[in-house]
N, C-alpha and C positions, 0 to 999 in steps of 0.2 A: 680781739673783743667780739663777742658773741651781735648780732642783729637784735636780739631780745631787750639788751643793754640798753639801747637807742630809745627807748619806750622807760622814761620812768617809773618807781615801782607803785606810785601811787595809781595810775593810769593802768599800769597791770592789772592791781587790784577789783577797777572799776569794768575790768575788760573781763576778770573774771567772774565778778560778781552781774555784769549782763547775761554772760555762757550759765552761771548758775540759775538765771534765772528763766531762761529757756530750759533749760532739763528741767527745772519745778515745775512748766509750766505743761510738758509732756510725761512727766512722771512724779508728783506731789508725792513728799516724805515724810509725813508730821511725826514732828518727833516729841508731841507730847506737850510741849513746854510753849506757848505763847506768851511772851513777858516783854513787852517793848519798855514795861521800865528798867528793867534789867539788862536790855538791850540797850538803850541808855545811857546808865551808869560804866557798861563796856567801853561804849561809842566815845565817854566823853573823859573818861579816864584814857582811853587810848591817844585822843587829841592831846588832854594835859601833859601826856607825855612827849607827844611829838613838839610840841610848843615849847616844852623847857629843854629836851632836846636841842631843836633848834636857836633858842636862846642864847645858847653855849657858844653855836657857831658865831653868831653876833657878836658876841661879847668878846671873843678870841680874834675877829673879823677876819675868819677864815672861810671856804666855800663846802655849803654843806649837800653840792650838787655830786652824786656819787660819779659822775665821772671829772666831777674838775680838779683842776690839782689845788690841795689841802697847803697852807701856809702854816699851818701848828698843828701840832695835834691835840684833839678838846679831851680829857681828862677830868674836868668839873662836872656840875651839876651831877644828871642820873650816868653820865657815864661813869662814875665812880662805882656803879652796880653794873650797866652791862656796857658792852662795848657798841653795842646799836640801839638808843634809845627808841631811834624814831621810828625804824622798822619794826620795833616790838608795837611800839603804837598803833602805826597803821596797821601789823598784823591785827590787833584790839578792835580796830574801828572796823575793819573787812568784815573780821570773825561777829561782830555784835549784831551784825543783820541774820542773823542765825538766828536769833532771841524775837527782833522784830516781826521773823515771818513765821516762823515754829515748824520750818521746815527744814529736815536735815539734809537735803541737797546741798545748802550754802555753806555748810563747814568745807565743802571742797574748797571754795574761795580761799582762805586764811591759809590751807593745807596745800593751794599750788602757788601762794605767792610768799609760803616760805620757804618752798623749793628752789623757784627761782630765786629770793633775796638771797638765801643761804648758800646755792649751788652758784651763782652767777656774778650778782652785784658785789658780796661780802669779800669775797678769792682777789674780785680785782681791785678792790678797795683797800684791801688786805698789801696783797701785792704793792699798791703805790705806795701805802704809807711805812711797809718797811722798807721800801727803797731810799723813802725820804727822810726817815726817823730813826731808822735802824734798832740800832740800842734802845735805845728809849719809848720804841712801836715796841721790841721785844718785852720789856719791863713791864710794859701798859698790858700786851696777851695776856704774862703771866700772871697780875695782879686784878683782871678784872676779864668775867667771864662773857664770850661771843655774844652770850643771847642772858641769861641768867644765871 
């Protein structure tokens, strides 16, 4: 398990979106577009997805902490569309302060904490749940895709 790991990916986020905000604040990148309602409507579309997301896990009452061990695997709600609701979300909320500040520095944020979910959290996530599911982790990959 990587040291990165140990850092939740939400706290990533916030870590990334601080560093973003230092490079704006030494090299400002308007990208045109100032729209915090639209910023908004990201942020908060992002949340609803993390919240029915996590509902799933409730409901299944299984743990939706990416390193704990999984008791079922969730299959309902939005995972029926991807296999990471909540990470697409939070990617959503990171990415939407992009809109708030209209500076194109902050797309790095969204852009290095889907590297990390993607290269790091998702492999070992991955990993547990075919150990524990097998068949049935297999059947879930093939029927419903990583991110969209």
């Amino acid at each position: 398990m990587n040291i990165l790991m140990k850092i939740p990916p939400p706290v990533h986020g916030l870590l990334l979106l601080s560093l973003c905000k230092g490079l704006d604040m030494l090299l400002p990148l308007s990208m045109g577009i100032y729209s915090p309602s639209l910023g908004m409507v990201i942020a908060m579309s992002g949340l609803g997805i993390v919240i029915w997301g996590l509902a799933q896990f409730i409901l299944i009452k299984t743990t939706p902490i990416p390193l704990g061990k999984p008791r079922d695997l969730v299959t309902i709600g939005p995972y029926r569309y991807t296999r990471n609701p909540m990470y697409l979300g939070l990617l959503l909320m990171v990415g939407s302060v992009t809109f708030f500040t209209g500076s194109l520095v902050y797309l790095l944020s969204p852009l290095g904490l889907f590297l990390i979910i993607d290269r790091l959290f998702i492999p070992y996530e991955e990993a547990t749940l075919d150990r524990l599911f097998g068949i049935r982790f297999e059947a879930f990959k093939r029927e419903v895709k990583r991110w969209l």
